[in-house]
N, C-alpha and C positions, 0 to 999 in steps of 0.2 A: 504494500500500500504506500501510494505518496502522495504528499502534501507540500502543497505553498504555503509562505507568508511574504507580505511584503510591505516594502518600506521597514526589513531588519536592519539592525545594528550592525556598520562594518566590521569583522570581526579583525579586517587588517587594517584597522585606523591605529594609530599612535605605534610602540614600540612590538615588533614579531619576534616572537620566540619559536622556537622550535617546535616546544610543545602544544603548540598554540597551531603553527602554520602545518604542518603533518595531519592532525584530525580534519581539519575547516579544507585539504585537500582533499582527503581521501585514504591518507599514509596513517603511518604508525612513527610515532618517535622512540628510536629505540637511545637509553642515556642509563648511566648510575651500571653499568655493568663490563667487565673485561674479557667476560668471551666472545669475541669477535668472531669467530665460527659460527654458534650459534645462534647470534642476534643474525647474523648475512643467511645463513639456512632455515631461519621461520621468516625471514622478509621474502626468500625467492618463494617459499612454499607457499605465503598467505599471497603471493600474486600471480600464481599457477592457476587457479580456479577461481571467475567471475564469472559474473554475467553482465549483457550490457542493457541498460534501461533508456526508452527515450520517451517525450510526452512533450506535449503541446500547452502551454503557458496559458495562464487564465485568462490572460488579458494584456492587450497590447499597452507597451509603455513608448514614450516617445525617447527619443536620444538627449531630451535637455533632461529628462528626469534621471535618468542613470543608476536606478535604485539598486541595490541589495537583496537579490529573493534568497531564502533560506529554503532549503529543502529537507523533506523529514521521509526517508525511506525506511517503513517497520514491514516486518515478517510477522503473518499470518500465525506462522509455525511457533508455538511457546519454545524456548531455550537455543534462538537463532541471533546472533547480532551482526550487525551489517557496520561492514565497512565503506562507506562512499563519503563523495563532495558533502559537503553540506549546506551548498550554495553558490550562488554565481549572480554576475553583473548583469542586469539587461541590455544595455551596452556599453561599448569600452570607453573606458575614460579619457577624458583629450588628455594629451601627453602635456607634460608641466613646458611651461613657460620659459624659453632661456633666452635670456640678455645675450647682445651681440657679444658682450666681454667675457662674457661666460663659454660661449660657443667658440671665441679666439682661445681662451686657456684650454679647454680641450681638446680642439683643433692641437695646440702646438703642443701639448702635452704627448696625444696618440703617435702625430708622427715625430715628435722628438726622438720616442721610445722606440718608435720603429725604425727608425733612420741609422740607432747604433747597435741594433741587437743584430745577431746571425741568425734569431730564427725564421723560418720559412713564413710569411703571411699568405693564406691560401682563400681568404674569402671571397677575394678577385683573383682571376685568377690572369696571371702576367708572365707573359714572354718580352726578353730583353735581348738586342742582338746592337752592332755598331753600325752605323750608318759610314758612306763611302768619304767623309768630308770630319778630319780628326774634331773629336768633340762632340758627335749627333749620334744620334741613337733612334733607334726603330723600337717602338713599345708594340708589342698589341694584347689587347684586353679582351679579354674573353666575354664578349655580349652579351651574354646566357648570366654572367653575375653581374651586369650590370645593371641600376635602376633607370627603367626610359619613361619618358614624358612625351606625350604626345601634342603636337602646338595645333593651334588653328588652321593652321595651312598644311595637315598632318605630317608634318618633318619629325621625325621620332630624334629626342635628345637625352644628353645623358650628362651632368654636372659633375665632372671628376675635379678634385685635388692633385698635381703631380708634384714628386721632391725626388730631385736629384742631387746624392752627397756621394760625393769623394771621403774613402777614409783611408789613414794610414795604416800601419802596421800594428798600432797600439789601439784600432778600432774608433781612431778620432776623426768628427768631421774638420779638413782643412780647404774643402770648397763644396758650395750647396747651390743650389736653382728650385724655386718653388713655380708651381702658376698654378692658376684655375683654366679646366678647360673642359670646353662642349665637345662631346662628343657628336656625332649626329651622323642621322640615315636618313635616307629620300624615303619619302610617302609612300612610292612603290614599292618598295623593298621589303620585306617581312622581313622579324629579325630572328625569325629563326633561321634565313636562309644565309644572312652573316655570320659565322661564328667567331670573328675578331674585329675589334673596332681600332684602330690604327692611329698611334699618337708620335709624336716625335718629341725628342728631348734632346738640349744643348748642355755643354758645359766644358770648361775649359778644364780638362783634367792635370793638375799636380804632380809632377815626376816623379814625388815620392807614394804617390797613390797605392796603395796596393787591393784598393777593389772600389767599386763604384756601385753602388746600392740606389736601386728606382723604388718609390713608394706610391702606389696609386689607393686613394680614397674616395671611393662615392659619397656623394655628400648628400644625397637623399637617405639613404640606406646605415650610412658608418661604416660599412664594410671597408677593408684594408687590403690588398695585394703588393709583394713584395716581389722583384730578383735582383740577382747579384751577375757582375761580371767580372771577370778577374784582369790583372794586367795586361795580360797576352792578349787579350780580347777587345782594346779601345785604343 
């Protein structure tokens, strides 16, 4: 049997604990114990066997109200307890507010980090090769993680972040290039039938360079794509 309410109490307003955000999922918070065998072997067991429930809502809410339904699924059967959600949004909440200067420190924050690190960024995903002219470089970006925008006059676009840094041997940057750049396909074109959107990158590489690191960021999306090229290579 189930049941609505609504207009409930968020249950993740103010501070989430664990023991708190686990039930109001669906989970179990497992805490206060050191056998870790056995807390990992009743979590895969209690999630081996469900069922799936679905139901049609009492009544239409609009997107300005964005209320809190709480849901109450009981068993018929005496001596059964149910594990489920206990509740959901009617619809998703606008994303918070960010200041331009909030959005520049995160901006320079993601790809600072990304600019000196060696690990792989794979959410775009990026091929990096040298162009014929010392200094330029051939990007292409994989379309399929790219976010596109479709314009009035349907030119499909696509808002990237590019950073190119030179680093040395102690993994320092000692020459960087940043831009904003559009991507974009003609009207005709589906984009499934592009599979790389094609950018270019300059910079005047440092003799003492020993690798040259590209960082593309979709700026709709956050997503981050990283490669590397080595000396011999620019």
């Amino acid at each position: 049997m189930l049941s609505e309410a609504h207009n409930a109490k968020n249950p993740f307003d103010g501070t989430i604990s664990f023991n708190t955000f686990a039930p109001e999922t669906g989970g179990r918070a497992f805490s206060l114990g050191n056998d870790i065998d056995h807390q990992i072997r009743a979590s895969v067991e209690q999630g081996t066997t469900f069922y799936t429930l679905s139901y049609s809502p009492q009544m239409n809410v609009s997107e300005a109200e964005q209320e809190y339904r709480r849901l109450t699924v009981r068993c018929l059967r005496p001596g059964l307890h149910v594990m489920t959600r206990r509740g959901y949004f009617s619809a998703p909440p606008p994303p918070p507010a960010v200041s331009p200067k909030q959005l520049k420190k995160e901006l320079s924050f993601d790809l600072g980090a990304a600019a000196v690190s060696k690990m792989s960024y794979t959410a775009i995903g990026l091929l990096a090769s040298p162009a014929e002219q010392p200094g330029a470089f051939i990007l292409q970006v994989d379309s399929s993680s790219m976010s596109w925008q479709t314009g009035e006059d349907g030119e499909h676009r696509s808002e990237l972040l590019l950073l190119t840094v030179a680093l040395d041997k102690n993994d320092k940057p000692i020459a960087k290039s940043a831009s904003s750049v559009t991507a974009r396909m003609p009207a005709d074109r589906a984009l499934s039938s592009v599979p790389f959107a094609t950018l270019q990158a300059q910079l005047n590489i440092p003799a003492n360079a020993t690798r040259v690191r590209f960082i593309v960021r979709d700026m709709s999306s956050g997503r981050i794509g990283s490669a590397d090229l080595l000396p011999d290579t620019h």
